[in-house]
N, C-alpha and C positions, 0 to 999 in steps of 0.2 A: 874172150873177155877175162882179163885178172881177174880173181876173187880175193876178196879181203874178209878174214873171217875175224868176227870179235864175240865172244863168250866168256863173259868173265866168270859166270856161274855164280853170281853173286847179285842177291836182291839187296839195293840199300838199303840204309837205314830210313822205318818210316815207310817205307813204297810196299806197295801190294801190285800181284802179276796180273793183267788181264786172261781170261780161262777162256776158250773156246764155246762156243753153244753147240748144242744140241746137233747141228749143220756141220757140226766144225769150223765153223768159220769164228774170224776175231774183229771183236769188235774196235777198231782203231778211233779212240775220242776224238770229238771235234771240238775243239776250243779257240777260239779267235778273239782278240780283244777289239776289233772293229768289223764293218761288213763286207767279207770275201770280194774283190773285185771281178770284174767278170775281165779276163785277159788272152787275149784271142792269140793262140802261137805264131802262129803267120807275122803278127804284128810286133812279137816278143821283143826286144831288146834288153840285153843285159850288159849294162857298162862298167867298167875297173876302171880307177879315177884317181887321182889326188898325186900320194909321191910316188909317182910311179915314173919310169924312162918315157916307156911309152902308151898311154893312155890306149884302150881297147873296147869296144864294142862288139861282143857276140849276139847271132840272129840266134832264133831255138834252133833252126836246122845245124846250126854252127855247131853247139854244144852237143846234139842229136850226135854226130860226125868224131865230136872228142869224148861221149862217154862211152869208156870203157872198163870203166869198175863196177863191179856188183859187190856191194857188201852184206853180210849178215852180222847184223847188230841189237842188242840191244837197247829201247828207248827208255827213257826217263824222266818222267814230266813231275813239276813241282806240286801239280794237285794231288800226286800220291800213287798214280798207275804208273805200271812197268809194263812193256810189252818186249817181249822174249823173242830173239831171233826174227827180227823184221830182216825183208830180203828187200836190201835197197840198191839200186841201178840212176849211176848219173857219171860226171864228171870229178877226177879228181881236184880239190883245191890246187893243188901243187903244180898239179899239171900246166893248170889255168894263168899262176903266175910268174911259170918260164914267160909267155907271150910278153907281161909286161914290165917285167925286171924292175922292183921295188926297189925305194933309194935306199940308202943309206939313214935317211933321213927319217924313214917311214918305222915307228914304233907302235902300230897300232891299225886296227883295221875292223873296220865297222857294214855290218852287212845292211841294209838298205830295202825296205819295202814299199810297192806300190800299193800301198792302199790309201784310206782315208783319217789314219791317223798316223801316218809317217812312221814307221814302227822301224825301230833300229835295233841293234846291240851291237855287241864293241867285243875283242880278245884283242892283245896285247902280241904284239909282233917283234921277234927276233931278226933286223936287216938282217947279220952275220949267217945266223943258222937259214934262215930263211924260212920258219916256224911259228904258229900260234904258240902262243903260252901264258901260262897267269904265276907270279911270283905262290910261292906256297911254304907252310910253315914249320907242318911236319918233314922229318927227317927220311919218313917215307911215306909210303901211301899203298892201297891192295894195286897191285901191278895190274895191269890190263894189255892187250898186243897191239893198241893204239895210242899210248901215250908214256913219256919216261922221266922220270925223275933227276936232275942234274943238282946232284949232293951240293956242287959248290955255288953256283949260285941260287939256290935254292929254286928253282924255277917248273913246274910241271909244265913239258915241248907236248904238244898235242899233233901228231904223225900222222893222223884220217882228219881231213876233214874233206866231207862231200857233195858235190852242188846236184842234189836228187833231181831227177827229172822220171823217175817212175818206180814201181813199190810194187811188194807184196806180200800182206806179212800174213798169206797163209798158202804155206807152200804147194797144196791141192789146187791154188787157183792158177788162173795165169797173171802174165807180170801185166800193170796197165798204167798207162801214163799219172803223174801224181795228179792229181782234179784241186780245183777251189778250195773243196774245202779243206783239205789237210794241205795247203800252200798253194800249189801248184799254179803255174808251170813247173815252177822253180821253187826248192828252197836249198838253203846250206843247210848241213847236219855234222858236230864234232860228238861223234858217240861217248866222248867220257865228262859232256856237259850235261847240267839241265835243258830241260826241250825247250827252251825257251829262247836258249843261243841260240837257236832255229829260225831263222829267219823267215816269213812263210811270204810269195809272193815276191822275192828278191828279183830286185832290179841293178841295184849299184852295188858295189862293193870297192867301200874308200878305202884309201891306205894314209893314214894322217901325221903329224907330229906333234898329238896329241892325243893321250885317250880320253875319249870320252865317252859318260854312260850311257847308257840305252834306255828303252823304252819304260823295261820293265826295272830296272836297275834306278833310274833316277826316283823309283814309288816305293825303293825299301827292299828289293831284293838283291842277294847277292851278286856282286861282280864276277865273283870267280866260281861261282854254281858248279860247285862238286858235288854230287849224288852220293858220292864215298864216305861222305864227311859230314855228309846232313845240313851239305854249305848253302840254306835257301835264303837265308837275309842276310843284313848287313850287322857286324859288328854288337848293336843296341839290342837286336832280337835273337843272335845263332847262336843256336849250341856247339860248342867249343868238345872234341873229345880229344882224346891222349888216344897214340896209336893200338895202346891194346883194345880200348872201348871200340876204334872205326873197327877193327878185324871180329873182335863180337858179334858187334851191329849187325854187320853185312851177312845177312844169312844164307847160308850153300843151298843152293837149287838143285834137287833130284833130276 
């Protein structure tokens, strides 16, 4: 199984680490904005849709079959935890859509939840490169071995992203399927977003010619959720830094 390793050694701005207890063990939060579905694998279906060639349907055994990446990443959620070195095991995005060859057409790509309040979000898609991305302002940003800065069109390509299907973010344990509550079967994860790109419970995944917001994005939070950047709302509410301020911010982890 590839391993994809991501350690930026660097807690954003704002975020505090989750610590281990007593056991050792980590406490991974649960947060949901609606109630967990109960979603039987057997019955899974996970669909890619819209401008695509060819439209696709994976079962979970399907995805079972295609993952083969394990990554070690850090997570980063907008309520202010950071959890350090999660060992995540699922399906490369990339991988996923050799199967359904995006148009040309397709600028954008919205991941998809089955639950009871329809829970989406949206990244911005390159046909050409065949990559996530969110335009960005600064001239640089703290580098990470997941995502790259292209000077000329100003554009941060985001190079991980992964449709989890099991976890483990203490490496004493063993690895076990991802459960309900923290998404599961399915979710997507792009390590240099907020956890909120995270789609939990993913069912669809459209590819549109049109961006549009998502769930938590149409209520005031930012579109393009960089942790780097302290990027958690829109415009009216986010703190704006200059590139010396983000390298400040961002404090080195022993």
């Amino acid at each position: 199984m590839p391993m994809q390793i991501m350690s930026t050694s660097y807690r954003p701005i704002g975020q505090h680490t989750i610590q281990k207890n007593l056991l050792g063990q980590i406490n991974w939060p649960v947060l949901t904005a609606g109630k967990a579905p109960e979603i039987d694998t057997k019955n899974y279906k996970l669909q890619i849709i819209g401008e695509v060639e060819k439209p696709t349907i994976f079962t979970y055994t399907e995805l079972e079959k295609l993952s083969k990446t394990e990554l070690i990443s850090d997570i980063h959620c907008v309520t202010t935890w950071s959890l350090s070195n999660a060992k995540l095991f699922g399906v490369d995005f990339y991988e996923i859509i050799k199967f359904v060859n995006p148009k040309q057409t397709a600028i954008s790509v919205s991941f998809e939840s089955d639950d009871e309040i329809g829970y989406t979000t949206s990244v911005k898609f390159d046909p050409e490169k065949r990559l996530l991305y969110f335009p960005y302002e600064f001239e640089e940003y703290p580098e990470t071995p997941h995502s790259y800065f292209d000077k000329e069109k100003k554009r941060i390509y985001y190079t991980t992203c992964l449709l989890i299907l099991s976890a483990n973010t203490d490496i004493e344990k063993q690895v076990l399927k991802l459960d309900k509550n923290h998404g599961g079967p399915v979710r997507n994860f792009i390590p240099d977003l907020y956890f909120w790109k995270s789609a939990k419970f993913l069912n669809k995944i459209r590819f549109s010619t049109k961006h549009e917001l998502g769930f938590w994005e149409v209520r005031g939070y930012s579109d393009t959720a960089n942790p780097f950047v302290n990027d958690r709302y829109f415009d009216g509410d986010k703190v704006r830094y200059t590139k010396a301020q983000v390298y400040k911010s961002n404090k080195k982890i022993n």
